[in-house]
Every structure is written in C-alpha cells, then in structure tokens.
MARZA-299467 format. One line per 4 residues: number of its first residue (from 1); their letters; for each residue x, y, z of C-alpha. Coordinates in pm, whole numbers. Layout:
<atoms>
NUM = A = X,Y,Z | ...;
</atoms>
This chain:
<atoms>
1 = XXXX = 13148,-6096,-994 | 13058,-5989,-1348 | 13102,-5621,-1412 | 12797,-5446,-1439;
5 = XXXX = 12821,-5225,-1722 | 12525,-5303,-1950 | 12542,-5624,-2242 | 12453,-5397,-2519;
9 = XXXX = 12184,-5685,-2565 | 11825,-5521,-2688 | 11599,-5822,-2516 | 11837,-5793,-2217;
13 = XXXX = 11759,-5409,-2168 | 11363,-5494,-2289 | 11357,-5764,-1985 | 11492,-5495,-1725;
17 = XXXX = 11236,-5229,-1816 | 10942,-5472,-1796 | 11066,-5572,-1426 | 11058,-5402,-1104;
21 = XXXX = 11457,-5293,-1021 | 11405,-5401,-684 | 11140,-5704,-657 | 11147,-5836,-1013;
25 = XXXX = 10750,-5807,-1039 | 10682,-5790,-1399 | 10530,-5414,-1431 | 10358,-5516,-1776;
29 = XXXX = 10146,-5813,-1891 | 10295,-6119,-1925 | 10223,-6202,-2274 | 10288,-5778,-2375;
33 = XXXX = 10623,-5838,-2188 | 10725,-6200,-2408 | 10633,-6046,-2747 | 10809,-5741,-2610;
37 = XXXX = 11106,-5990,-2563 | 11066,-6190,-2919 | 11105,-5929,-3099 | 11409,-5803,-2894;
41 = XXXX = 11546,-6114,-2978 | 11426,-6078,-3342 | 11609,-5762,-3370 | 11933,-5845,-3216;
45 = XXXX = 11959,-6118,-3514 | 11888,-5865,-3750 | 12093,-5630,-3615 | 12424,-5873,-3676;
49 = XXXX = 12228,-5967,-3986 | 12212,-6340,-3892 | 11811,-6329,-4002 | 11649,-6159,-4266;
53 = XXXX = 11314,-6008,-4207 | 11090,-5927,-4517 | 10729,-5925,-4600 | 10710,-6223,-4681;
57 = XXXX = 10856,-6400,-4325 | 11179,-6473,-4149 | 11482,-6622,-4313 | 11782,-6725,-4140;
61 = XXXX = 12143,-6643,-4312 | 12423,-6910,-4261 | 12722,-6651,-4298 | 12695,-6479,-3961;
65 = XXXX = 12721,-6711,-3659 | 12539,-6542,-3332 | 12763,-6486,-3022 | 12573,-6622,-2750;
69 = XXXX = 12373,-6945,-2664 | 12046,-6802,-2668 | 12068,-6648,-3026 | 12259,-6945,-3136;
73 = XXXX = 11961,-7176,-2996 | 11679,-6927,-3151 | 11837,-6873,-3503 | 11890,-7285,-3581;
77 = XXXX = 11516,-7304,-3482 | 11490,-7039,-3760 | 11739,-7236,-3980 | 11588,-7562,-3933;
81 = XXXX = 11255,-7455,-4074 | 11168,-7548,-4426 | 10921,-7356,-4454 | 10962,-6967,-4430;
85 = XXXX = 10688,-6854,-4200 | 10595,-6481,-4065 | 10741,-6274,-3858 | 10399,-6259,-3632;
89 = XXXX = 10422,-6648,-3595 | 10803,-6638,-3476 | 10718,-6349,-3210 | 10427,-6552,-3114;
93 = XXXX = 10580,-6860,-3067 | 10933,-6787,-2933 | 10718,-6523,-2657 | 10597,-6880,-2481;
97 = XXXX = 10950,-6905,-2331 | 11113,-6566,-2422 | 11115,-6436,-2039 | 11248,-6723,-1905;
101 = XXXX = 11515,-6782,-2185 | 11606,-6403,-2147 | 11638,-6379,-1761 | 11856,-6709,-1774;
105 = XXXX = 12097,-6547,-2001 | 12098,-6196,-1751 | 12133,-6437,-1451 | 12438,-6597,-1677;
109 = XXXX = 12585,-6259,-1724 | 12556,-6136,-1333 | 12222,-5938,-1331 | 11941,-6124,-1191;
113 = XXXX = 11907,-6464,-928 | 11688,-6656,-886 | 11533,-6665,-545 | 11310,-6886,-380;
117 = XXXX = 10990,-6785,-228 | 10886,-6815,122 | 10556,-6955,89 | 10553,-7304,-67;
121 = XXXX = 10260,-7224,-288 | 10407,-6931,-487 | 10668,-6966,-766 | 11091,-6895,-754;
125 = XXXX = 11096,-6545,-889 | 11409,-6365,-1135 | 11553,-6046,-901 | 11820,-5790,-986;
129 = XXXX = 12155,-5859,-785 | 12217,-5487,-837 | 11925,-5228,-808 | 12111,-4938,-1005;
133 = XXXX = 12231,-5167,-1291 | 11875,-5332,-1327 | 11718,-4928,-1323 | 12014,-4823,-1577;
137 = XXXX = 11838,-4914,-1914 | 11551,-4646,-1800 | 11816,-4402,-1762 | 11966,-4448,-2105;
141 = XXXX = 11661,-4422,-2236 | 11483,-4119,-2053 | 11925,-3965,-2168 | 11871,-4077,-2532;
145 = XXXX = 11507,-3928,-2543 | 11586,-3579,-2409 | 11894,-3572,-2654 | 11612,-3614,-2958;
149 = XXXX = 11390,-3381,-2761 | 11709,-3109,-2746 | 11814,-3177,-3088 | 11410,-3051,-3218;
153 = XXXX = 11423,-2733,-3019 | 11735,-2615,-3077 | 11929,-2823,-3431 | 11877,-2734,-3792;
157 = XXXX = 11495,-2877,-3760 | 11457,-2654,-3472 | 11305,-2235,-3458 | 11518,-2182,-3759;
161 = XXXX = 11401,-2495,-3910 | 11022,-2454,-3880 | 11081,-2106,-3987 | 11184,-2215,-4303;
165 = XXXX = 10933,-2502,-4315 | 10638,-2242,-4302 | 10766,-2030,-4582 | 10836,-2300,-4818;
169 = XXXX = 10457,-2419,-4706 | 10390,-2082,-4798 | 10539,-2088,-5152 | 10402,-2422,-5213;
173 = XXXX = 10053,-2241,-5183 | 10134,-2014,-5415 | 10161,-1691,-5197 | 10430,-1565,-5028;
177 = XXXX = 10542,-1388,-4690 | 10386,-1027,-4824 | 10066,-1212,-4903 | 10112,-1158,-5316;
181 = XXXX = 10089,-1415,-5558 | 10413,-1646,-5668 | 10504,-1644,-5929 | 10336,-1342,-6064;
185 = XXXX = 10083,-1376,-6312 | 10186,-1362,-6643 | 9966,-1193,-6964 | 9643,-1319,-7019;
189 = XXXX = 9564,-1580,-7199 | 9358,-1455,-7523 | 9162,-1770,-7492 | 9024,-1663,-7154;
193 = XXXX = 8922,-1302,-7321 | 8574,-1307,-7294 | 8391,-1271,-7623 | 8670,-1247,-7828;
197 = XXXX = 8800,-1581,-8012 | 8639,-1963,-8035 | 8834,-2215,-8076 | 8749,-2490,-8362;
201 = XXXX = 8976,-2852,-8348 | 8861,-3096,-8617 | 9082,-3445,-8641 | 9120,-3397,-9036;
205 = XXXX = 9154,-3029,-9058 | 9397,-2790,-8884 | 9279,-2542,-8581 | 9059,-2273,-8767;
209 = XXXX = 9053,-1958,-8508 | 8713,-1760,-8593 | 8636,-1382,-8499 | 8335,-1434,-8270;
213 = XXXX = 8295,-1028,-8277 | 8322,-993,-8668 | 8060,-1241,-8768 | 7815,-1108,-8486;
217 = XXXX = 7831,-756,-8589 | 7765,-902,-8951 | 7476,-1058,-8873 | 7355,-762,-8682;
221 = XXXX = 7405,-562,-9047 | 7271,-821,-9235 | 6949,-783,-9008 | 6861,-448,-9044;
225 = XXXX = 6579,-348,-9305 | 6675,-226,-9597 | 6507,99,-9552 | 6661,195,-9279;
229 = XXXX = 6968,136,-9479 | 6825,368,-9774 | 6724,608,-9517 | 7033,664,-9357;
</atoms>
C-alpha cells in the first residue's frame, strides 16, 4: 500500500477539500469544484514553469517536461494548440473532466477507490481509503492559516508594527503625535502679505514688483483740495 503522506500535488489537495473524508459526496457544486480543479492543475504547470500564463492566454514551454500522466496529457493539449487562447477558456474546458481525471490520479497514488453503489440506478462513486489522510489537506491549511494569523499579532507587522504605521499616517498628514504642525512653518511668504506688493509678469518684460501702499497713499495726496493744503 502507498504511503500516505500527502503528493504535494495542488489539484490533488483541491479534490480532497471539495469531498466528504468519509463518503466522497462532493461538499461544493460540481462545476465550482472542476474550475476549482482546472486551475489547480493550471497552477501546478506553472508552478514547474511548464506553462506560461499572461494576459494575453496560456502558452505551453517545451523545456520542462511534467512528472506525471495527467500533467503530461493536459500540457500537450496546451502544446498542440496553434492558437494561444485564454486562461478562462482552458479552466472552462479542462473543468468538463477535471474531477474525474484528478480522482483517477489520487486512486493511482493510494487515496481514493472507486466503489460501486448498491442501487443499480445510482452512479460508482470516488471514496477515501484512509479517512485521516483524505481530512489532512484541511489540517494543513486551518496550520498554515493560524501561522499567518500569529505572524499579524505578534511579527514586525504586528502592535509594534501598526504603532508605527499610525504615526507615519500621522506625519503623512502633516501633524504629528503632540498634535503640532510638521514641518513647522517657515516665514511668510511676502506675497501672501495682505496689501503689501502686486505682482506684474509680462512675456517681453521682466517681473516689475510695484508698492501697492505707496501709490495709494499718493493718490490719496493727490486728491485733497488744494486749500486744505494751503491751509494747513
């Protein structure tokens, strides 16, 4: 009997988690649980970089050569094609026979059989020779979850972490953990002086800067009678 250690096989794990560990009812739709499975299969290829996947399809690579029947079988169908086409068209049309292809290469490796139903009028079904094996994917995953979770709290992006986050927030607003300004304000700008200067740009000439104040208290001489002026 095949040791039951895990194939280190994404669409393998993918399959288990979609099945009951005991029954082998799926515990998803079927066509959630074949695109679920194409892309598993997708990404294994990728993974080994035997396929290529861009925006603008899938493209198989002749230099890697995939290790097992399965990917062999799905990445000359790749090959083959003339065409490069998307990577939504491959997931939809290799998730018509992904569950099926998938579960034959897990019964191949030890983990599922196929048994034979009582009743003549419902189908063979794929179960788990080993209960624990078939639930160990959910454990890795719920282990490898908590480790992320742990690594939040407590790790450089943890109290510490969004500590630091919120004052560089703060800075980035422009005021600090006191509440003043930063950086502090520097001397005013004599432009912004109310009432003081006008600036004049012309294309030909240079800036001309022009004493608002002066010429209105020289108008306000030039305004007054001239008796008053005598007078005084």
């Amino acid at each position: 009997m095949v040791a039951l250690t895990g194939t280190e096989r994404l669409a393998d794990d993918i399959h288990l988690l979609a099945h009951h560990e005991v029954s082998g009812k799926s515990n998803l739709q079927l066509r959630a649980i074949g695109l679920g499975l194409a892309g598993g299969l997708l990404a294994e290829m990728a993974l080994i970089r035997a396929i290529r996947v861009s925006g603008d399809g899938v493209a198989a690579t002749e230099r890697v050569r995939p290790p097992d029947r399965l990917m062999r079988a799905v990445h000359g169908q790749i090959l083959g094609e003339r065409q490069r086409h998307c990577t939504g068209g491959w997931l939809t049309f290799r998730a018509q026979t992904a569950a099926n292809d998938v579960a034959r290469r897990l019964a191949h490796s030890g983990y599922l059989t196929l048994t034979q139903s009582r009743r003549p009028w419902q189908a063979s079904r794929w179960v788990p020779v080993d209960a624990d094996c078939a639930f160990a994917p959910l454990i890795r995953v719920r282990a490898r979850a908590a480790r992320q979770r742990a690594r939040r709290t407590t790790g450089p992006t943890g109290a510490a972490g969004r500590r630091s986050t919120a004052a560089s927030r703060r800075r980035s607003r422009g005021t600090g953990s006191s509440g003043c300004c930063w950086p502090p304000p520097g001397p005013p700008d004599p432009l912004q002086e109310r009432g003081h200067r006008r600036r004049a740009a012309d294309l030909d000439d240079p800036v001309q800067v022009t004493d608002v104040d002066a010429q209105l208290e020289g108008g306000r001489r030039d305004d007054q009678p001239a008796s008053s002026a005598s007078g005084s």
